[in-house]
N, C-alpha and C positions, 0 to 999 in steps of 0.2 A: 917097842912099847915099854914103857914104865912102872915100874908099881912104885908108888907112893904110900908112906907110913905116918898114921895120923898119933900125933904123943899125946898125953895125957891132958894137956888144955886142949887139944880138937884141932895145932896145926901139923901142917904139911910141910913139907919142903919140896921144892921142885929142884930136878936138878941142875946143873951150871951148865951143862949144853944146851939143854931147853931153855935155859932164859936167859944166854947170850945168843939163841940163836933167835928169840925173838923179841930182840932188844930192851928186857925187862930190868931193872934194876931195885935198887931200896927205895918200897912208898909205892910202887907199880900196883896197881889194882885189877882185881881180874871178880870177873862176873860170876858167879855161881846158879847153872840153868838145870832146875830138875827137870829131868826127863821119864819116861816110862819105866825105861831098863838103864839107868842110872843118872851119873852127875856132868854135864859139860860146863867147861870153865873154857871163860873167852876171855881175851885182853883185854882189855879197857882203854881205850886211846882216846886222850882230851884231843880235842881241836883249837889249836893255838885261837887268838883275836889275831886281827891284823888292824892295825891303824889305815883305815883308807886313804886318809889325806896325803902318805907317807905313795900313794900309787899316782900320784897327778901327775900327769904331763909323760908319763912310761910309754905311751903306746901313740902315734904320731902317725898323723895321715897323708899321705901323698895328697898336693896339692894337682888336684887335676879341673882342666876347663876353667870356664867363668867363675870368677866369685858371684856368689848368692847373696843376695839382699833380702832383709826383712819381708821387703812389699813381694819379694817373687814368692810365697809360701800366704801371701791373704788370697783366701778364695775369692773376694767378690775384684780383684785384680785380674786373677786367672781365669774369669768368664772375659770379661773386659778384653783382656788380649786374646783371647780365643775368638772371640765373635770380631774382631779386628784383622783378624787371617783370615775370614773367611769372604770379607768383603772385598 
C-alpha cells in the first residue's frame, strides 16, 4: 500500500509502478468515489467506436443443404405444403 501526498493546489501523484502497472499515462482520468471510511479512485476506461461497416463480410457461413428461397419462409406457402404431405 501506498500513502499519497496531496500539495498545496489539492494534487496527488501516483506512483510509476501503479500507473505503469495499470496502464495509465498523461490525460488518464480516474473517478473519485466517496465512500463512508474514505476515498476510492477508479480508472476510467473510454470504450473505443468501432466503424461497423469496417466488420462486413468477417464472419462466413458454411454452406450447408438446399438453398432457401424467399417463398420457403411465406407462411401461407408453408400451410400449402404441409397440408400437401398429408394428402
Amino acid at each position: 500500500m501506498s500513502t499519497l501526498l496531496v500539495s498545496s493546489k489539492g494534487q496527488i501523484v501516483l506512483p510509476a509502478a501503479l500507473r505503469r502497472r495499470l496502464g495509465m499515462g498523461a490525460g488518464s482520468r480516474l473517478e473519485v468515489i466517496e465512500e463512508a471510511d474514505g476515498l476510492k479512485l477508479r480508472v476510467v476506461r473510454s470504450v473505443p467506436t468501432a466503424d461497423l461497416s469496417g466488420l462486413a463480410g468477417m464472419v462466413k457461413a458454411a454452406a450447408r443443404g438446399v438453398p432457401r428461397h424467399l417463398e420457403d419462409f411465406d407462411p401461407a406457402s408453408t400451410l400449402t405444403r404441409s397440408r400437401r404431405g398429408k394428402s
